[in-house]
C-alpha positions in Angstrom: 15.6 1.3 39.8 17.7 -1.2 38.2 14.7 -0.8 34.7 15.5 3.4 35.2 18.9 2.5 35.1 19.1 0.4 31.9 16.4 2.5 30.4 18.9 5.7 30.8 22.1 4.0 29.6 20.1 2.9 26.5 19.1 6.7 25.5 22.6 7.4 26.4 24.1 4.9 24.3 21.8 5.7 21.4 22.0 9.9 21.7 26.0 8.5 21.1 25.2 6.8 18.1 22.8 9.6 17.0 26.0 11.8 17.3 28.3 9.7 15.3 25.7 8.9 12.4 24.6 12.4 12.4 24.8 16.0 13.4 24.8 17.8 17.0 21.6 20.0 15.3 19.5 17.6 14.8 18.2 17.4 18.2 16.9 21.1 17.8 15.4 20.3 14.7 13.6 17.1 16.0 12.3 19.2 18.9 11.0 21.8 17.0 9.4 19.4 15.1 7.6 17.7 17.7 6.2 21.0 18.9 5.3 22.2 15.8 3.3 18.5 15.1 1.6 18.3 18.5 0.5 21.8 18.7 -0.7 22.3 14.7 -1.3 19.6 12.5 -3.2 19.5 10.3 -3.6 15.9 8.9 -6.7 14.8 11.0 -8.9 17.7 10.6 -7.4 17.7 6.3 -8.6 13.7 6.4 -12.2 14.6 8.0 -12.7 17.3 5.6 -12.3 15.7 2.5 -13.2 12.6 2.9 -16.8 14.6 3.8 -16.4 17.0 1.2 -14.9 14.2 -1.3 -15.8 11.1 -0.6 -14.4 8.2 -1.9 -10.9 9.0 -4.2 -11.4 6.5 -7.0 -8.6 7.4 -9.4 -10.3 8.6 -13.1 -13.8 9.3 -11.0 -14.8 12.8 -10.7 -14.1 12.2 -7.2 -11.1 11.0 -7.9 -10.4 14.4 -10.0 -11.3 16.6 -6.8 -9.1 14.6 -4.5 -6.2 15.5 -6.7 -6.9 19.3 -6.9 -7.5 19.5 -3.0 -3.7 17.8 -2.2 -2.3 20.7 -4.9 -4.3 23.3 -3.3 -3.3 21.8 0.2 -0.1 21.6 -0.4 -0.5 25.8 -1.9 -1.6 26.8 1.2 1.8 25.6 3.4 3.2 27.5 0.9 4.9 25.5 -2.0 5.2 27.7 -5.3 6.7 24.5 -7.3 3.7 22.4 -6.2 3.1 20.0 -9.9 0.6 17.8 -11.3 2.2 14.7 -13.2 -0.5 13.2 -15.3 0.0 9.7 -16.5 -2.7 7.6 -19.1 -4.4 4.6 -17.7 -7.2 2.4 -18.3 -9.8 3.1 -15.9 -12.3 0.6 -14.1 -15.4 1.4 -12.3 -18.2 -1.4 -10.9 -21.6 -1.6 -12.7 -24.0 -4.4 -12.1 -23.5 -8.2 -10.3 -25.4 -10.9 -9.5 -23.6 -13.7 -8.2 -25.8 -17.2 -7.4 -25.6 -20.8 -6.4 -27.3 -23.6 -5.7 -27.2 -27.7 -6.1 -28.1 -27.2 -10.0 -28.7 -24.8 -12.6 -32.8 -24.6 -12.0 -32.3 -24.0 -8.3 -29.7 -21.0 -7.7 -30.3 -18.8 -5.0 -28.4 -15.0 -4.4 -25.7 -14.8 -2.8 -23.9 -11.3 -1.6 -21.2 -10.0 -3.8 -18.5 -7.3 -5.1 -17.0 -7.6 -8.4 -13.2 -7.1 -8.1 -11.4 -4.5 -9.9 -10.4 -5.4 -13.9 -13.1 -7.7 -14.3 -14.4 -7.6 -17.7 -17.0 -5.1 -18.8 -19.6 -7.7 -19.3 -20.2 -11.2 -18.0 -22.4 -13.8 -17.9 -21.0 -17.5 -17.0 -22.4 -20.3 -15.4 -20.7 -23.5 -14.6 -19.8 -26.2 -11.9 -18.4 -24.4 -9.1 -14.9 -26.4 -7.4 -13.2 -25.6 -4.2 -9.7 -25.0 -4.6 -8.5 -24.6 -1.6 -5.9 -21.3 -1.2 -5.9 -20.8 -4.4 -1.9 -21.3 -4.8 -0.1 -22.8 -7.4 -0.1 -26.3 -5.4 -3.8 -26.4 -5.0 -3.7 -26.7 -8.6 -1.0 -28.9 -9.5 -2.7 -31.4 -6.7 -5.4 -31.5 -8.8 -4.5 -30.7 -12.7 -7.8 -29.9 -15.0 -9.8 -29.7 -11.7 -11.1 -26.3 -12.6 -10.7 -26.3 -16.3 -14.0 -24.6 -17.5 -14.9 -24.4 -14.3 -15.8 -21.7 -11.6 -13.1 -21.6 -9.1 -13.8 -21.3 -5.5 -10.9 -19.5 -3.6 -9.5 -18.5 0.3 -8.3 -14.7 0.5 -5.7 -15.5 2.7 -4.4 -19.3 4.4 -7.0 -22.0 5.5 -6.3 -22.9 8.9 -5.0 -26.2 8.8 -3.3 -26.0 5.7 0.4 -26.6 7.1 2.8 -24.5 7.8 4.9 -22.4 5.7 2.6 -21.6 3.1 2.8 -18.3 1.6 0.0 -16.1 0.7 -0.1 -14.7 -2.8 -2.1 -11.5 -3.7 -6.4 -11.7 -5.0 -4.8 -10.3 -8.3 -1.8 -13.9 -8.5 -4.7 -16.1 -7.5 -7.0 -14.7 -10.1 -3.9 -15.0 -12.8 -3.5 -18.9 -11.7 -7.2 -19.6 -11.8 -7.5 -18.0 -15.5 -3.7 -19.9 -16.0 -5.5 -23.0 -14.9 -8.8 -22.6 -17.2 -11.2 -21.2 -14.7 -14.2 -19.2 -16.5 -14.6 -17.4 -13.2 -13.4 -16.7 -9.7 -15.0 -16.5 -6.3 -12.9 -15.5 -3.7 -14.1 -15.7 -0.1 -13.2 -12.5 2.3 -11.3 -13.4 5.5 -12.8 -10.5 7.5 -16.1 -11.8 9.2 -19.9 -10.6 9.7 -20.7 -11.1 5.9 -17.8 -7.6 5.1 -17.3 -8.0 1.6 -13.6 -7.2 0.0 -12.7 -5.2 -3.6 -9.5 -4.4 -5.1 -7.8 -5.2 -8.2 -8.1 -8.6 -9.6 -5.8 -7.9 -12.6 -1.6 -8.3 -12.0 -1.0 -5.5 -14.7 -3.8 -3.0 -13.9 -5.8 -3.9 -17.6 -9.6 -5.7 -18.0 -8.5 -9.6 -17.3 -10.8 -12.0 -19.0 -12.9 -13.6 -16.3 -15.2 -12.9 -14.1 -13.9 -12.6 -10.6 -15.8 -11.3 -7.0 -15.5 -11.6 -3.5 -18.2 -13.0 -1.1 -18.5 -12.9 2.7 -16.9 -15.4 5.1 -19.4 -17.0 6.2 -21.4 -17.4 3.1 -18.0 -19.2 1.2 -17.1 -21.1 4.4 -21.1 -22.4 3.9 -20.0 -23.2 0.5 -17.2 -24.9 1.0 -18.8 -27.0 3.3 -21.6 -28.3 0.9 -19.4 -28.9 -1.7 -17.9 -31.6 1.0 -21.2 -33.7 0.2 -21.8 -32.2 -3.0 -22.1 -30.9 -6.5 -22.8 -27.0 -6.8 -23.9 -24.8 -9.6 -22.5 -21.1 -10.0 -23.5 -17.9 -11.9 -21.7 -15.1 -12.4 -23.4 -12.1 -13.9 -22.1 -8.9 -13.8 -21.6 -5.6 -15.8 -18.4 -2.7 -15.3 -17.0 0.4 -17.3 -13.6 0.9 -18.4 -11.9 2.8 -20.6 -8.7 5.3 -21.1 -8.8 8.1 -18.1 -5.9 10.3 -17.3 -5.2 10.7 -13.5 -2.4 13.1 -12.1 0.3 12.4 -9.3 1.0 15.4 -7.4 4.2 16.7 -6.4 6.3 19.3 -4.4 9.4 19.4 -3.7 11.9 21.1 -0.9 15.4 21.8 -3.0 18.6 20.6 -1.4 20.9 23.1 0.4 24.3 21.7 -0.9 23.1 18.0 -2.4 20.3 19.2 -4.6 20.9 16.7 -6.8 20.3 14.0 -4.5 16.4 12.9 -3.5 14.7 11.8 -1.1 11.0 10.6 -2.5 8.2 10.8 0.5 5.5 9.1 -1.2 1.9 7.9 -0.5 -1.2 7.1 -2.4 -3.8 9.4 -2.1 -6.7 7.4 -4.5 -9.2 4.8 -2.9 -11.4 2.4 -3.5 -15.0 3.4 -4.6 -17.3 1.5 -1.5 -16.3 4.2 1.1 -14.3 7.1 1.7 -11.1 5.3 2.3 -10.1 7.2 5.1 -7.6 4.6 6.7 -6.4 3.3 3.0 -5.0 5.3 2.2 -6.2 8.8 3.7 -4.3 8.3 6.8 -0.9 7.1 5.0 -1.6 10.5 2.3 -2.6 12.9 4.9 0.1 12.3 7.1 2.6 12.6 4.1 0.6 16.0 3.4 0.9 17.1 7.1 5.2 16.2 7.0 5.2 18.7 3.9 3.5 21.2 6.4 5.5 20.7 8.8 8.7 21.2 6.8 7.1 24.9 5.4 5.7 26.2 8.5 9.4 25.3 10.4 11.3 26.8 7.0 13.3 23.2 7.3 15.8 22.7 4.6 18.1 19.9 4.4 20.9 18.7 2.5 19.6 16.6 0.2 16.0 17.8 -2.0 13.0 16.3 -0.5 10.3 15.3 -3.0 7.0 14.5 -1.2 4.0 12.7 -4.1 1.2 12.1 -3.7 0.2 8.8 -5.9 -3.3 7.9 -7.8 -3.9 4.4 -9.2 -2.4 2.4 -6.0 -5.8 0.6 -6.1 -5.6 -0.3 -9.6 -2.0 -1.6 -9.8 0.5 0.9 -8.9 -0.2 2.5 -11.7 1.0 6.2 -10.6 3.9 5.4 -9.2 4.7 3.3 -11.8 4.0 5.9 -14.4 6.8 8.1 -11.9 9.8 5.5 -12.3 9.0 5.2 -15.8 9.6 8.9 -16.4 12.5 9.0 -13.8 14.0 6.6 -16.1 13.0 8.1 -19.1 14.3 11.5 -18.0 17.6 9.5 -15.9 16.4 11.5 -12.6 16.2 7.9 -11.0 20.1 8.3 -10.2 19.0 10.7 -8.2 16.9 9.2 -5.6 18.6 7.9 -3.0 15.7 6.7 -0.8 12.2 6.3 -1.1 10.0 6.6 1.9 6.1 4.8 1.4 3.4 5.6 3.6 0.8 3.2 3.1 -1.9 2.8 5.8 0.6 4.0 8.8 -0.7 4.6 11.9 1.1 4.9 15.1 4.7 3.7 14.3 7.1 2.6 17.0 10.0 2.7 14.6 11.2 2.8 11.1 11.5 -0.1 8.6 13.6 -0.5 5.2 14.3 -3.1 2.3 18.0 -3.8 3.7 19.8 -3.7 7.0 22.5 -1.3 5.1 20.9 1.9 6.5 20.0 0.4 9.9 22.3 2.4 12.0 21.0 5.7 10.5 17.4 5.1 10.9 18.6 4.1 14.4 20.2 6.8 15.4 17.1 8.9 14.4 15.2 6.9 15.8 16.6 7.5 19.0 16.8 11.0 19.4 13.3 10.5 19.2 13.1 8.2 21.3 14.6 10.9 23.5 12.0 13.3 22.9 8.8 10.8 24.0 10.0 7.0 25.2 6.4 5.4 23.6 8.6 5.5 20.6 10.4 2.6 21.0 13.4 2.8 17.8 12.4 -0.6 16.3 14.1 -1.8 12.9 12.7 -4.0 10.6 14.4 -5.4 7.1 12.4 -7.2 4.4 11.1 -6.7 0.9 7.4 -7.0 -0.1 4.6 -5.6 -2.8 1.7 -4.3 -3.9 2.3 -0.8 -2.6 3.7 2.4 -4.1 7.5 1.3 -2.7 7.4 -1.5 -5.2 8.4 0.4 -8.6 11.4 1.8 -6.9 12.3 -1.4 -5.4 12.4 -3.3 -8.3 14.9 -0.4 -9.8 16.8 -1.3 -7.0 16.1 2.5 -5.3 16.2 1.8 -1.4 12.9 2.1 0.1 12.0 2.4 4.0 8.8 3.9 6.3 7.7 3.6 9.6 7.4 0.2 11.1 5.7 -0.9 14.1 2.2 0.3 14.1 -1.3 -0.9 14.0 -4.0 -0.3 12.9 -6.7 2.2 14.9 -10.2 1.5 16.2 -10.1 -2.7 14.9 -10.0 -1.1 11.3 -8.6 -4.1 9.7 -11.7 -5.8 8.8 -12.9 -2.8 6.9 -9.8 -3.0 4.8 -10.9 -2.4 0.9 -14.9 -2.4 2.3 -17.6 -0.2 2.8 -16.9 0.4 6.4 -13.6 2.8 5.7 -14.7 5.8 6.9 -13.5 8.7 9.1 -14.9 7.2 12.5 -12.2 4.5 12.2 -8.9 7.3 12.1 -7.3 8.1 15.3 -6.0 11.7 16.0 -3.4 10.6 17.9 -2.0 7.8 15.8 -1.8 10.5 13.2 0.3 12.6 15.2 2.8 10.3 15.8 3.2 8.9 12.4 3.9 12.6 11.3 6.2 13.9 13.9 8.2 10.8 13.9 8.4 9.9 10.1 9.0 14.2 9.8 11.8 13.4 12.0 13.2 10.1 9.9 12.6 12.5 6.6 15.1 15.0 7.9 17.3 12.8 9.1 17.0 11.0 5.8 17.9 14.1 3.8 20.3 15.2 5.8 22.9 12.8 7.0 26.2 12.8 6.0 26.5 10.0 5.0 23.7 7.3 3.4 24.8 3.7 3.6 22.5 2.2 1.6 23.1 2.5 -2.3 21.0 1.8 -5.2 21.6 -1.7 -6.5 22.8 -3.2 -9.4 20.6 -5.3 -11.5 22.0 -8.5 -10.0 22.0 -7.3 -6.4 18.3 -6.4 -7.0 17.5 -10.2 -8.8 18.9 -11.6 -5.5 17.3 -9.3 -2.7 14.0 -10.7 -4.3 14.9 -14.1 -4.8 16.0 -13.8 -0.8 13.1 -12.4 0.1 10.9 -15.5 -2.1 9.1 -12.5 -4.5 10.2 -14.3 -7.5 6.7 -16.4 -8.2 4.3 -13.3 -7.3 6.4 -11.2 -9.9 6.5 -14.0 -12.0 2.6 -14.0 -12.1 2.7 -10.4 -12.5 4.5 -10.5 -15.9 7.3 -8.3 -13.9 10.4 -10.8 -13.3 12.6 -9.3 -16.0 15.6 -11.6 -15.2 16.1 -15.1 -17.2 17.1 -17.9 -15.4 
């Protein structure tokens, strides 16, 4: 009784704080919502169908092409008139040919399972004296300087056990940039998901061809490795072949206009491309497809805030942001990045338990949101998270200093972490429900968003940015990127 009790005068207090951070109407509007979502969406069945009518999304691939039409046309079909391509130039990069070996010498290499990583170069053939290096960090190499000069560099996705505490990871694409830094002629980098599941994604920190060969190999076969190099010399090959060259790819966009702030934005964004090994159905057709199912949901309920609503669609995640990239660079251009007042990423989300932003400074908004939902099903349970990070579509906008947010406290359905960036992301791993929830309750947060009164959180200047990243230790990764603009 005394749980019932604490549990009401929670909702209580939080339906108050909903009140004072926003308006009385918004708990019609989130209840409509939530009917409307639970009775017809449509971002399950949209995910099943193309990713079997599709396939795979690889941005500049012909699938990649058809993926892009079938958003506009989805996106048609709610009824947007104003729905837009934005077509942006990038180099492309598609997988050929690889044959990765090893052995105790040259004459006595034996096969070993591989998948080149994005950006490698279009034709390699290297041999050489394979070295452990540990995590691959800046410190492995500066432990040992000239270790792996000339060398091919043997590398941990993530954090050995053991290796102390307060390490931080840095992405495959910074540990291929500080191998080549360091004079590596090649790469290997050993997957942390187990039962031989092999790993792609970019290798390159600016989306173009880098200049040495680098792949991923399964757990156990690098742990193996590592392990005889303990008593040991080893010989490595690297043989591979790869296409690239200049593709254009299109963003797609529509947009709800503002009822009396049309010249404020709210971005809803997610990237609809994949990688090329399966049909990418939880990265990123569940982040996409829920994002496609909120624009639904805003056209079949006629909902029109405040503020314009701007929901995109994003190719070239994979490959290095390079859509939404290609977006802030034409905001800029054009000076319509004044306008955004939020961006909302939705990146591999699946059943969110709250909301999550950069900064604290909107806290109390996404809060009281997050409550009247709360009110309308308790499993949602109004968590906040702060903190900054990359390698998703947020990041451009970040770095402007736009505030970004999502949903926060989910996970991922049906143990599909291991099939992250591998052949096993298909369909069988998305779950209806999870899907459900991230689109009523981030259609909810995207009202709310749009609508307020009042948005705490502001854009921030140039120096508030430099130290929101220095804060939140980004400096070296965007450092290794070729993207930390400030001068010390």
């Amino acid at each position: 009784m005394r749980q019932i009790l604490l549990t009401g005068v929670a909702c209580y207090l939080g339906i108050l704080t909903a009140s004072a951070q926003g308006k009385p109407e918004w708990k019609d509007v989130f209840t409509r919502i939530n009917q409307e979502v639970l009775t017809n969406s449509k971002a399950y069945s949209s995910l099943r169908d193309a990713t079997s009518t599709i396939g795979h999304r690889l941005t500049g691939s012909e699938n990649g092409k058809k993926a892009e039409q079938y958003a506009y046309d989805l996106l048609r079909s709610y009824g947007y008139q104003n729905v837009r391509f934005q077509p942006f130039e990038v180099e492309s990069w598609s997988r050929g040919t690889i044959q990765v070996s090893v052995g105790p010498d040259a004459k006595d290499l034996q096969p070993v399972k591989a998948v080149s990583l994005a950006h490698a170069p279009v034709k390699s053939n290297v041999s050489g004296e394979l070295v452990e290096m540990g995590n691959g960090l800046e410190a492995d190499y500066k432990a040992s300087p000239g270790k792996v000069k000339g060398k091919i560099a043997l590398v941990y996705l993530g954090i050995l056990p053991g290796s102390g505490e307060g390490l931080k990871n840095l992405h495959r694409s910074e540990k291929t940039a500080l191998a080549t830094k360091y004079g590596a002629k090649g790469i290997i980098i050993i997957n942390t998901a187990a039962n031989g599941v092999l790993l792609t994604g970019t290798a390159s920190v600016t989306g173009k061809l880098i200049p040495i060969p680098a792949v991923c190999i399964g757990k156990e076969d690098g742990l193996a490795l590592r392990e005889k190099l303990k008593s040991g010399k080893l010989e490595a090959r690297i043989q591979l072949t790869n296409f690239s060259g200049m593709i254009k790819a299109r963003n797609v966009i529509a947009t709800i206009p503002g009822k009396t702030l049309p010249n404020e934005k709210i971005v809803v964004g997610g990237h609809l491309d994949s990688w090329d090994l399966a049909t990418g159905a939880i990265d990123n057709g569940i982040g996409s497809f829920s994002v496609l199912d909120i624009a639904r949901t805003f056209k079949a309920l006629n909902l029109q805030p405040e503020r314009t609503v701007e929901f995109v669609l994003f190719m070239g995640e994979e490959e290095g942001l390079l859509g939404s990239k290609s977006y802030v660079k034409e905001a800029l251009r054009d000076k319509s990045i004044d306008k955004i007042r939020f961006m909302l990423n939705y990146d591999m989300t699946n059943d969110p338990k709250g909301y999550s932003a950069t900064t604290d400074a909107s806290k109390s908004l996404f809060q009281a949101i997050g409550s009247l939902a709360q009110a309308i099903d308790t499993s949602f349970r109004n968590s906040f998270r702060s903190g900054a990070g990359l390698h998703s579509d947020h990041q451009p906008f970040m770095l402007q200093g736009v505030p970004t947010g999502g949903a926060g406290g989910g996970s991922l359905p049906n143990n599909a972490g291991p099939c992250y960036h591998a052949d096993c992301d298909d369909f069988r791993l998305v779950d209806e429900k999870g899907m459900q929830n991230t689109v009523r309750y981030n259609a909810m947060l995207v009202y709310g968003l749009a609508d307020a009164p009042v948005i705490e959180a502001k854009r921030l200047t140039d120096q508030e940015t430099k130290d929101l990243l220095l804060k939140s230790n980004l400096k070296e990764p965007l450092q290794i990127a070729g993207e930390w603009r400030w001068k010390d």
